[in-house]
VOPAGU-2260 file (C-alpha; in pm, 1 decimal, decimal comma):
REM VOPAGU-2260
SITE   aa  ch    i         X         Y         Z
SITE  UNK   A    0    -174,5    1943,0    6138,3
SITE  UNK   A    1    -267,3    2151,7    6440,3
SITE  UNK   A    2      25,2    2166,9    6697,6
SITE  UNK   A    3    -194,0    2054,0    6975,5
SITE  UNK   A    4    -187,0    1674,4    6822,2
SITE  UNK   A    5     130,7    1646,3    6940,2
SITE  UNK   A    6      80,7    1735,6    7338,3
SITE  UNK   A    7      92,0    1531,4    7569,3
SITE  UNK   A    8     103,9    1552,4    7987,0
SITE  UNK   A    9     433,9    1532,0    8135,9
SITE  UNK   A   10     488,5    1564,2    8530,7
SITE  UNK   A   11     817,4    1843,7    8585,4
SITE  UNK   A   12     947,6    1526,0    8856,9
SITE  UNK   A   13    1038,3    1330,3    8515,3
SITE  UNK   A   14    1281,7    1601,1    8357,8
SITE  UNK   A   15    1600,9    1462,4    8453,1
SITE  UNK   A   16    1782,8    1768,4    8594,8
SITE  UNK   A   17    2118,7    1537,8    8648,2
SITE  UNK   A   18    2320,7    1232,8    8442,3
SITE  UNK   A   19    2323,3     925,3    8580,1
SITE  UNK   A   20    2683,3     827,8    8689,3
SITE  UNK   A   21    2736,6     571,3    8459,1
SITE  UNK   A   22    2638,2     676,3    8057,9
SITE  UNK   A   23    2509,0     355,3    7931,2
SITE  UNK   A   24    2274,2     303,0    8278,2
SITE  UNK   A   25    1996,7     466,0    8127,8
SITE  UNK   A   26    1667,6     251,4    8035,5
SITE  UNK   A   27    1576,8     187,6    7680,7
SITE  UNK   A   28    1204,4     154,4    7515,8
SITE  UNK   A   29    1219,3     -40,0    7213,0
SITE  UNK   A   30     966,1      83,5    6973,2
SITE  UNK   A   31     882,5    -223,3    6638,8
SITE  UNK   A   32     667,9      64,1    6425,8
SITE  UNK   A   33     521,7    -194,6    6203,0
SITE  UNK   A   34     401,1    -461,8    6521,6
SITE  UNK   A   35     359,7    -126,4    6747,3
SITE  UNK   A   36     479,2    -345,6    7008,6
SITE  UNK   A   37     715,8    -181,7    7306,0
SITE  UNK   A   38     988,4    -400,0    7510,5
SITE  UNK   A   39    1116,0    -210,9    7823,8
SITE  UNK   A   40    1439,2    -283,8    7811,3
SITE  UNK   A   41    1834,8    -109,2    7942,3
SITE  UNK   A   42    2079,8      61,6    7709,7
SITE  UNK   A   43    2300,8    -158,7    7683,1
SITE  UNK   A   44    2096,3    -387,0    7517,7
SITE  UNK   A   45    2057,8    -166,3    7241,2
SITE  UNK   A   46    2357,5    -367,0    7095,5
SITE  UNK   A   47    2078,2    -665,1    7026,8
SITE  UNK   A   48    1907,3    -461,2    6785,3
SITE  UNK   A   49    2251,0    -430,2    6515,8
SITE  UNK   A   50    2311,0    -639,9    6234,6
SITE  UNK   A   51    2629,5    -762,0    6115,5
SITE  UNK   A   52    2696,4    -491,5    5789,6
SITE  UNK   A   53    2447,9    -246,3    5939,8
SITE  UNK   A   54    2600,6     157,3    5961,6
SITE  UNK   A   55    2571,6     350,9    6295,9
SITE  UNK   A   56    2578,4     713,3    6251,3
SITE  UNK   A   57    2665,1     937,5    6513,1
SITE  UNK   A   58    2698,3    1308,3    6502,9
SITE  UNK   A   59    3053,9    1414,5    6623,2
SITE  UNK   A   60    2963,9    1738,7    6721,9
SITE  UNK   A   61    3165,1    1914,8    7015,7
SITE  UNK   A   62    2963,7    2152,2    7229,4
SITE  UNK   A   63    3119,2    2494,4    7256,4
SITE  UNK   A   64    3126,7    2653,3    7618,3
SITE  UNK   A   65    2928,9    2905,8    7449,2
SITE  UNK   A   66    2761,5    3122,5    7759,2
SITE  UNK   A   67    2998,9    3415,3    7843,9
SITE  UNK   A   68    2965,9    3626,6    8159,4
SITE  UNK   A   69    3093,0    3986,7    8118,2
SITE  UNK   A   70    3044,2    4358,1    8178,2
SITE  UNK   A   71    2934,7    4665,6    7957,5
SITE  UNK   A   72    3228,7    4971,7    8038,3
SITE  UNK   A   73    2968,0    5115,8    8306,2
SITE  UNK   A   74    3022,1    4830,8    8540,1
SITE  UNK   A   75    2658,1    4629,0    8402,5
SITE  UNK   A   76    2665,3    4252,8    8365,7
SITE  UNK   A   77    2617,0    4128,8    8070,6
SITE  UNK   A   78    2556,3    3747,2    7931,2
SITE  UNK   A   79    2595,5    3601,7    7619,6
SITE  UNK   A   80    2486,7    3279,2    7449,8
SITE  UNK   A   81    2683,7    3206,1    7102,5
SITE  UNK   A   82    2454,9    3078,8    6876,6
SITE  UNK   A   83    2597,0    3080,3    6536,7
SITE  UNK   A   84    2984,0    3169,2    6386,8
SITE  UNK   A   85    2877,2    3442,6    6125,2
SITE  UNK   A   86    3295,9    3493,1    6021,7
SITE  UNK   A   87    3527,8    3767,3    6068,1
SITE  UNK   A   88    3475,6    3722,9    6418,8
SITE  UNK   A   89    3139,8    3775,9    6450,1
SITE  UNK   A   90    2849,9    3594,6    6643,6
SITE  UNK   A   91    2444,4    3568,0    6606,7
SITE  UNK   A   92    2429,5    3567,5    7028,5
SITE  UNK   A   93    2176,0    3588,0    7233,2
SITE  UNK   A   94    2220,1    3873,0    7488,5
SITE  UNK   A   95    2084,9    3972,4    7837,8
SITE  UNK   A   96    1995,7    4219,0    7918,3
SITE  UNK   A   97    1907,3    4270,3    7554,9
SITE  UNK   A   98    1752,8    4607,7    7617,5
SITE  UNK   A   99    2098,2    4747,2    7712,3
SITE  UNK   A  100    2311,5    4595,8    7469,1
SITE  UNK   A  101    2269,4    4851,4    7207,8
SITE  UNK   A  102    2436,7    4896,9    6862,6
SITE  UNK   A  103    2812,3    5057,8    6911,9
SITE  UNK   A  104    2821,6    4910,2    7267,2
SITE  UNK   A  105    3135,4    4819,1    7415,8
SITE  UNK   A  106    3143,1    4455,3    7625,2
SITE  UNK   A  107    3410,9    4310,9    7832,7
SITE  UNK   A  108    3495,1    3946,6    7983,3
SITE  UNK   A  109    3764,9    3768,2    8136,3
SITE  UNK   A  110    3888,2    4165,8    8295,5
SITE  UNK   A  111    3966,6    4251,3    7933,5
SITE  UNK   A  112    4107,0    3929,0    7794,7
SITE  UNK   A  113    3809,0    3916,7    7487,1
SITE  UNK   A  114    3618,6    4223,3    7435,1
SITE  UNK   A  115    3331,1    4283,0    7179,6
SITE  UNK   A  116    3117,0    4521,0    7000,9
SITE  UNK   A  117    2771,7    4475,5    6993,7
SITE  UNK   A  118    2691,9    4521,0    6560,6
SITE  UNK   A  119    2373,9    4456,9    6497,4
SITE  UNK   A  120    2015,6    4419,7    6687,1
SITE  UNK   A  121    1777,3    4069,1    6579,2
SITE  UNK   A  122    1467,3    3996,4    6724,6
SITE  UNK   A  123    1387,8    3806,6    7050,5
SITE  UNK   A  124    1734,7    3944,2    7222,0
SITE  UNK   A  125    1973,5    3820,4    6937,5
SITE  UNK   A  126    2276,2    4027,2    6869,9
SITE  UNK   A  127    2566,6    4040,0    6613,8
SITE  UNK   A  128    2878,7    4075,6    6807,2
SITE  UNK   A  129    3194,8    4145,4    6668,2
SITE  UNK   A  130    3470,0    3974,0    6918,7
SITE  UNK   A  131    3864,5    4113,2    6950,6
SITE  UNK   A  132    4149,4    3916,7    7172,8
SITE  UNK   A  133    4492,8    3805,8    7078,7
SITE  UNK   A  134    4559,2    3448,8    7065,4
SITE  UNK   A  135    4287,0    3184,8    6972,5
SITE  UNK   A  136    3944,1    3242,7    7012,2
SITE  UNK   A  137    3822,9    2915,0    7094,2
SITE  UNK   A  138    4116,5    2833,8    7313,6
SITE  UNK   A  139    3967,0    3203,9    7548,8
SITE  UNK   A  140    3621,4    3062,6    7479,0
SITE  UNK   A  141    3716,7    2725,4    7689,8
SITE  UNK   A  142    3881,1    2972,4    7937,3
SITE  UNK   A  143    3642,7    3230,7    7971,6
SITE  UNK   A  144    3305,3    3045,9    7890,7
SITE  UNK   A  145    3035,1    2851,8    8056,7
SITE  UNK   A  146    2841,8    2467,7    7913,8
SITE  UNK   A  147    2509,5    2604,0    7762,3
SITE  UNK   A  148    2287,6    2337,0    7929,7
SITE  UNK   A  149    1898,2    2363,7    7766,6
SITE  UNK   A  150    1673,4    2565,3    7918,0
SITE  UNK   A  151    1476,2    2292,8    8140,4
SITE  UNK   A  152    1779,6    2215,4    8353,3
SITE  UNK   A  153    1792,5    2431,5    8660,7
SITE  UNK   A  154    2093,8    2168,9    8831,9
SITE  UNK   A  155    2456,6    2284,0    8753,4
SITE  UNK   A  156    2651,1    2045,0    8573,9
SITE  UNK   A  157    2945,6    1906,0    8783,8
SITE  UNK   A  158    3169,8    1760,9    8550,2
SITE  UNK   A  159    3091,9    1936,5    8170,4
SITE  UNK   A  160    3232,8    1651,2    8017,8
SITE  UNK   A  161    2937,2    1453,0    8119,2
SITE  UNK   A  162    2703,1    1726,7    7796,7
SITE  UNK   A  163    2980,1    1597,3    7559,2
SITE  UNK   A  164    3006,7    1229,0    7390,5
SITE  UNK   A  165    3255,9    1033,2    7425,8
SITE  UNK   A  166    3341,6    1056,8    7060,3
SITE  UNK   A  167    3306,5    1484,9    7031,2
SITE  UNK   A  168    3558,6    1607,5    6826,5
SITE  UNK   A  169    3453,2    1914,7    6617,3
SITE  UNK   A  170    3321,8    2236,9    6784,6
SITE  UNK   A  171    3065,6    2453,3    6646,4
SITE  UNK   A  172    2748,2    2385,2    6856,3
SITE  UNK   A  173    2478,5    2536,5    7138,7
SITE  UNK   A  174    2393,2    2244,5    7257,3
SITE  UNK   A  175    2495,9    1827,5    7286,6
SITE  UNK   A  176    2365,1    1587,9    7033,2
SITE  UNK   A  177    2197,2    1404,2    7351,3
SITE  UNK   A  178    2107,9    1039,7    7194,0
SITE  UNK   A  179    2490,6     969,0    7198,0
SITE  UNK   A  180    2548,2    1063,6    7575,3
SITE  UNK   A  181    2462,0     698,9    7671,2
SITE  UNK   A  182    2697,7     570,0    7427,1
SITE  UNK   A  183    3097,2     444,8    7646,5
SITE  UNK   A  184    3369,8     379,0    7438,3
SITE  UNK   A  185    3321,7       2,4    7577,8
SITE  UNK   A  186    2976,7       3,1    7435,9
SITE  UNK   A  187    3080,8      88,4    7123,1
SITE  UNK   A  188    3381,5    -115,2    7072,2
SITE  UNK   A  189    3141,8    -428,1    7119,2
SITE  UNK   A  190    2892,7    -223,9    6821,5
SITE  UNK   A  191    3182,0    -243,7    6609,3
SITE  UNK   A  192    3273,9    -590,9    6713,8
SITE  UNK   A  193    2944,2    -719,2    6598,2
SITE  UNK   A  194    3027,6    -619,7    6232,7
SITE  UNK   A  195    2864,2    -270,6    6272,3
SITE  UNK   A  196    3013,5      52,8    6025,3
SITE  UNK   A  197    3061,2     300,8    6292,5
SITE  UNK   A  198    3008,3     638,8    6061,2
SITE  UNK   A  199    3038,8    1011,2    6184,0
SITE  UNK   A  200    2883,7    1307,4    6036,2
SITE  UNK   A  201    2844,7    1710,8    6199,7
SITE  UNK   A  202    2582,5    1914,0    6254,4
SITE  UNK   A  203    2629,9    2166,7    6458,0
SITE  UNK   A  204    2339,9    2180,7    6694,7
SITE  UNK   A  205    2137,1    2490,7    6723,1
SITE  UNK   A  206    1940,0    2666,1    7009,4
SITE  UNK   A  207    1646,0    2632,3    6747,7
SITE  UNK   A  208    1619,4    2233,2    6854,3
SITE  UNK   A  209    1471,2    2370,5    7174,1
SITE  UNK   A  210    1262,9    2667,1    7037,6
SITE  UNK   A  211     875,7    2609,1    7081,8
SITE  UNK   A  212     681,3    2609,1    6782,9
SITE  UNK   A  213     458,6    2881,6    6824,1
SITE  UNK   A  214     158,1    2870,6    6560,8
SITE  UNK   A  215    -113,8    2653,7    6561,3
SITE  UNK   A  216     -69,6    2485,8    6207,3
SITE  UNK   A  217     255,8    2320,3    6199,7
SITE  UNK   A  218     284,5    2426,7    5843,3
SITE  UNK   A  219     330,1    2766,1    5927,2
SITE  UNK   A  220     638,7    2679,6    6143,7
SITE  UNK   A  221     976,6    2890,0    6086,3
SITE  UNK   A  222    1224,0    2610,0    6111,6
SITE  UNK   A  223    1565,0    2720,0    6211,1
SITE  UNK   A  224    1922,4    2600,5    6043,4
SITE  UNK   A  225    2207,8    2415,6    6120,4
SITE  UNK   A  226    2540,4    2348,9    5921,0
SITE  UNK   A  227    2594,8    1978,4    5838,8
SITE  UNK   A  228    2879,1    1779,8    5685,8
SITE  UNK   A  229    2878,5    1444,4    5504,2
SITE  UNK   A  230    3215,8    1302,1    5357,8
SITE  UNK   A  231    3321,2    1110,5    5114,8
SITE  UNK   A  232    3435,3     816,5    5359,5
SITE  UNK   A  233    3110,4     849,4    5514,8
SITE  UNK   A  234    2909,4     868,5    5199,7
SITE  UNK   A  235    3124,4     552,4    5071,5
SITE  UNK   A  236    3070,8     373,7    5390,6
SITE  UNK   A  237    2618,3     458,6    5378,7
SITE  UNK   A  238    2627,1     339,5    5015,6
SITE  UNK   A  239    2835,9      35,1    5056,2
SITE  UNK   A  240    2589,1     -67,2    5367,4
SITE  UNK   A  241    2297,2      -2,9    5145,7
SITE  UNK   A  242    2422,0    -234,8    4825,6
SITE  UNK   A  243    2424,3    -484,4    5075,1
SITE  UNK   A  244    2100,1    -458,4    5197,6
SITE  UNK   A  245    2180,5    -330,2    5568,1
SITE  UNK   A  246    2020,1     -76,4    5809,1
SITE  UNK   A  247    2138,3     276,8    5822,5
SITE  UNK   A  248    2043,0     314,2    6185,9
SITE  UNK   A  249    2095,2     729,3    6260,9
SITE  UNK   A  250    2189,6     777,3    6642,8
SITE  UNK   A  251    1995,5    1080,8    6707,1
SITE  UNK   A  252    1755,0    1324,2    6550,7
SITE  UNK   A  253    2086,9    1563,7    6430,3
SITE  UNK   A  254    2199,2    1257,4    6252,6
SITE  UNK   A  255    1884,3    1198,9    6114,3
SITE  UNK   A  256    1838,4    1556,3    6015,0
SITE  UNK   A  257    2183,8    1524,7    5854,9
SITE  UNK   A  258    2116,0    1233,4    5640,3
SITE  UNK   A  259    1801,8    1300,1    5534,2
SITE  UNK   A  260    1863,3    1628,6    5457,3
SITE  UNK   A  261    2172,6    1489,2    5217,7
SITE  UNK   A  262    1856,1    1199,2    5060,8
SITE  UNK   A  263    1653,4    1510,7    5033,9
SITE  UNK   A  264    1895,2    1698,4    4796,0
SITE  UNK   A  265    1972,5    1367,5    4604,0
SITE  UNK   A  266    1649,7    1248,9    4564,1
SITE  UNK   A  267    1688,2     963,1    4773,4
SITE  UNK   A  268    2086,2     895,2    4692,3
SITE  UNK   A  269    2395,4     926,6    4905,0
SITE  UNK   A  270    2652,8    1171,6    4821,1
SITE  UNK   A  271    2930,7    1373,1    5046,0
SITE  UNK   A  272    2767,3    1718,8    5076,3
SITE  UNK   A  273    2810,3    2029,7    5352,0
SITE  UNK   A  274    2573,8    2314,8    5367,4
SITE  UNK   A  275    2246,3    2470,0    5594,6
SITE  UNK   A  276    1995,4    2222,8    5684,0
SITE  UNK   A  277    1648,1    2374,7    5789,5
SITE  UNK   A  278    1500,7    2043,4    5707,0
SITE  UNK   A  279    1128,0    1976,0    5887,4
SITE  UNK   A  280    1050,6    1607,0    5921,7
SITE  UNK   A  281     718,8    1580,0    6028,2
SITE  UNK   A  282     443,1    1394,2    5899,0
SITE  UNK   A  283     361,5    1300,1    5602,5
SITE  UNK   A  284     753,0    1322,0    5501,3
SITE  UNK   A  285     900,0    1060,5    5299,1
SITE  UNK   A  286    1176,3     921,2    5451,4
SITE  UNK   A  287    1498,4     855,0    5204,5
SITE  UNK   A  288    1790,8     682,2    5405,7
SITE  UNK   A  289    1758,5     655,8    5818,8
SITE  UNK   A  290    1576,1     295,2    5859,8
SITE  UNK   A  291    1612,9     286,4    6231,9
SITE  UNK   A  292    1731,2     522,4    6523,9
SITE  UNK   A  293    1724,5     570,9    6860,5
SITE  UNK   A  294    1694,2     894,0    7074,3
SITE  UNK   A  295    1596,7    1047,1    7354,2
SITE  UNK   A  296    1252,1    1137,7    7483,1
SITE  UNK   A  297    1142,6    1495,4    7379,2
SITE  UNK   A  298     953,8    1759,8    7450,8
SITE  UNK   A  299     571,6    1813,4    7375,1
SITE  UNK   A  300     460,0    1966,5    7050,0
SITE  UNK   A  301     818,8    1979,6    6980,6
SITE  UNK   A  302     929,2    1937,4    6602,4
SITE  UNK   A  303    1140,8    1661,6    6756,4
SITE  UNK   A  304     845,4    1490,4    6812,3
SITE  UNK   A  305     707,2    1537,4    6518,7
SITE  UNK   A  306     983,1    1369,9    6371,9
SITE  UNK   A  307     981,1    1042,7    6598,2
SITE  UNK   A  308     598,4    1098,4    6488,2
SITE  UNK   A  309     670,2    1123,2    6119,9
SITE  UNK   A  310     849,0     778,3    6131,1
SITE  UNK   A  311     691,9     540,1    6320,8
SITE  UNK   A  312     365,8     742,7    6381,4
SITE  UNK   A  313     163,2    1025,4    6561,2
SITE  UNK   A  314     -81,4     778,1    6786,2
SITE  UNK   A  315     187,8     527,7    6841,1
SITE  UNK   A  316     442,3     780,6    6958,4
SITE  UNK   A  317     218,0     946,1    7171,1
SITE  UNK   A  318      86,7     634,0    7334,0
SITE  UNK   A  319     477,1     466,7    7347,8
SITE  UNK   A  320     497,4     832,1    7521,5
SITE  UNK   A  321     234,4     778,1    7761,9
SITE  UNK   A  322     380,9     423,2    7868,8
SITE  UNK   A  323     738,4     640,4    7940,8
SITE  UNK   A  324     543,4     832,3    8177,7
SITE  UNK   A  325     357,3     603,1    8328,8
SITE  UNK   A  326     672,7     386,9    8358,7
SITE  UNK   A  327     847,6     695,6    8521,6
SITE  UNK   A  328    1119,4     652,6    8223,6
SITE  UNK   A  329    1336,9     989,8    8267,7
SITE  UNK   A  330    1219,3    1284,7    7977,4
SITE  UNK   A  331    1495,3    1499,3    7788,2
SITE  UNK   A  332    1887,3    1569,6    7727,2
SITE  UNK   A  333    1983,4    1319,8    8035,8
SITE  UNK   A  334    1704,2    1112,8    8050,6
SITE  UNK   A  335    1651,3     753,5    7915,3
SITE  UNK   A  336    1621,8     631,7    7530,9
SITE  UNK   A  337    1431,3     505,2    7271,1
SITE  UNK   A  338    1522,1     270,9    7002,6
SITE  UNK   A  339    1276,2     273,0    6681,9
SITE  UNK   A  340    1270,7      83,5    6411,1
């Protein structure tokens, strides 16, 4: 498929550049993939669309405050953005200004508190940085660092708090599973009262989520990695739900990339698995466990849209897309939802 199919007009005014105050405020358009009907409807009624028995997955991911503001020893700024934990203290970063930060150099932040050698050159600005400091790192990495807010968000963030879920607990990524920002801890103590499995997996969210595909046949396209973890608890939990003939409803597309990368390497089963996911669901892809979802609204000719695409379909997407805009819903990490299914 040619990436223009999935393009689509989107006015800049409908990037939401802020959070609303309250989480759960945010609207909700309810997608039925086999009517293609769509119900405008609030977040909080998402809670009308569980089943007693169904599993809600949610990626406990904790967003690392990964962008670090220092100085090479001639007095030159330097940034970095932590992409990836390579071991041994090492980082895949991504460095400005690149051009300076040359193999052997010496970097500074904090006046001295974390230093680092720049090890290795990658392409498009990435470098391996080796990192040295006494204590623990990601203890000087909530000192030091900075929330890594996407790109399309020019408005500093006034609480970071607001780019984590209520229910982040393991560190390791570049940027917030966004589908679960709407989700309160009220909110989802009346999912569970319904009769709903609450299940968490990780995957550590990657920079790559918001890299443009950049050649013209999809096929062609370089996805990037993340790690993932499924336990046995969780595993348990997904199979149980599924001999009983309930929904496994994924919140998010790094939940769905997480479980269907596990139905993927199980042809279709359910088993506890970790590992690197550079799963691309797009269509045409035969879907193995997620049977509903919601998330957020995405970016055009995004692979994230080609995975809302892949499931409930290219022309109804785009259209359901077209009624968000013309609706003013609000596009992106804290903009409003969708629920498919």
């Amino acid at each position: 498929m040619n990436i223009n199919d999935f393009d689509f007009e989107l006015p800049e005014a409908l990037i939401a550049q802020t959070p609303l105050a309250e989480r759960s405020a945010s609207r909700l358009l309810v997608l039925d993939k086999d009517r293609h009907t769509m119900d405008d409807r609030h977040f909080t009624d998402i809670l009308d669309y569980f089943e007693p028995g169904d599993a809600y997955v949610l990626n406990n991911t904790r967003v690392n405050p990964a962008r670090l503001y220092g100085e090479r020893p001639t007095g030159g700024h330097v940034e970095l953005l932590l992409l990836k934990e390579l071991g041994d203290n090492k980082w895949e970063t991504l460095a400005k200004p690149a051009r300076k930060m040359l193999v052997g150099q010496e970097l500074s932040f904090g006046n001295g508190k974390l230093k680092a050698i720049v090890r290795e050159e990658l392409e498009h600005g990435g470098r391996v940085i080796e990192f040295f400091y006494d204590g623990i790192f990601l203890e000087l990495l909530d000192e030091l660092g900075e929330m890594p807010l996407p790109p399309y968000i020019h408005e500093k963030l006034d609480d970071p708090e607001r780019y984590q879920t209520v229910y982040a607990k393991e560190p390791g990524s570049a940027a917030a599973p966004t589908a679960g920002l709407h989700l309160t801890e009220d909110l989802l103590k009346k999912i569970r009262a319904k009769g709903v499995h609450i299940v968490e997996v990780t995957l550590n969210v990657g920079l790559g989520t918001f890299r443009p595909v950049s050649v013209e046949n999809i096929e062609e396209h370089d996805m990037h990695s993340e790690f993932y973890t499924l336990s046995e608890d969780a595993a348990e939990t997904l199979n149980a739900v599924r001999a009983s003939g309930q929904r496994i409803i994924a919140c998010g597309t790094t939940s769905i990339r997480t479980l269907e990368t596990v139905g993927s390497k199980f042809n279709g089963e359910i088993h506890a698995s970790s590992g690197w996911t550079d799963i691309f669901i797009k269509p045409g892809y035969d879907w193995k466990v997620v049977d509903a979802f919601n998330t957020n609204f995405h970016l055009p000719k995004s692979t994230l849209v080609m995975l809302v695409a892949s499931f409930a379909g290219r022309e109804f997407i785009l259209n359901a897309y077209q009624h968000a805009i013309d609706e003013k819903y609000r596009f992106f990490s804290f903009g409003d939802a969708m629920f498919i299914h």
